[in-house]
C-alpha positions, 0 to 999 in steps of 0.5 A, a space after each residue: 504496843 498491841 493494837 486494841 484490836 487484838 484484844 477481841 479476838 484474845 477473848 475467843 481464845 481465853 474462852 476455849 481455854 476456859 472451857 478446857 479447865 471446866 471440862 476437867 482437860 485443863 491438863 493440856 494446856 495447864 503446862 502454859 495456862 493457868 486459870 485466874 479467878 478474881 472478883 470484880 471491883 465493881 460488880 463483886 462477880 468472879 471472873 476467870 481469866 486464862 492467863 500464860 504464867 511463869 513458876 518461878 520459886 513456889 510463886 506464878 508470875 503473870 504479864 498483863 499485855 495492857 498493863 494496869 489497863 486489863 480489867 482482871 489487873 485493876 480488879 486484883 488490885 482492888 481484891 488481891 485475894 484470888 483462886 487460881 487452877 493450873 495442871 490438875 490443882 486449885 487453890 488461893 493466892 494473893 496477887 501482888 501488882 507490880 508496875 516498876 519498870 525494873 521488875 517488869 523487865 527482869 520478868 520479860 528477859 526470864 520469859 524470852 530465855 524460857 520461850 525464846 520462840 514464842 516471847 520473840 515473835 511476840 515481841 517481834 509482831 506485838 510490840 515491833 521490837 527485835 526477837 531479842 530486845 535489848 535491856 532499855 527496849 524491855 525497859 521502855 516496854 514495861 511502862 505499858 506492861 505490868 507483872 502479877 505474882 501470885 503468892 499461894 496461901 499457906 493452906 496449899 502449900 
């Protein structure tokens, strides 16, 4: 598990990112990043949260590190409706929570085949599991770690 620590720190490197996108540079690190703007459950603000993503079939998937924990997580699950900005494009989605084990695993075995550098020592230094976990350690992993997959509505596509 991350210790909690880690998460301040994260906040100063979403802020870079954050800042790339409102520049109009979210091109740099649009391949890997895409901006998600939700609106909070509590206060009704919208919040931007930079977020790594998978495309896979017209939709992006994005983990949550903490799990139904992460405050833009909960804050989807109470307005799935959100906007999203990734490369050079913007436009609206519905964000679908999932927190099934099996689904959650499927998406951390397609992110180590895709990043298999970045997801191991993410694995290996985050989550104190081997570079290449094995199935049950994914499967143990996604009960801490939770899966968003963004549907764009039918207007962009």
């Amino acid at each position: 598990m991350i210790p909690d620590s880690f998460w301040p720190r994260m906040k100063n490197i979403q802020t870079v990112h954050k800042r790339l996108y409102d520049s109009g540079k979210g091109w740099i690190v649009g391949k890997f990043i895409l901006l998600l703007t939700h609106t909070g459950r509590i206060t009704g603000t919208h919040y931007d949260t930079p977020l790594q993503y998978e495309k896979i079939a017209g939709t992006y998937c994005v983990g949550a590190g903490r799990g139904a924990k992460a405050d833009w997580f909960r804050n989807i699950q109470a307005n799935p409706h959100v906007h999203i900005r990734v490369d050079r494009c913007e436009f609206d989605c519905v964000a679908e929570a999932v927190t099934e084990p099996e689904r959650v695993a499927d998406f951390l075995e397609y992110r180590l085949k895709r990043h298999p550098l970045m997801i191991g020592l993410i694995m290996k230094f985050f989550h104190k599991l081997p570079m290449r976990p094995s199935r049950s350690q994914f499967l143990e992993l996604s009960k801490s770690t939770s899966l968003v997959i963004l549907h764009p509505s039918k207007e962009a596509e």
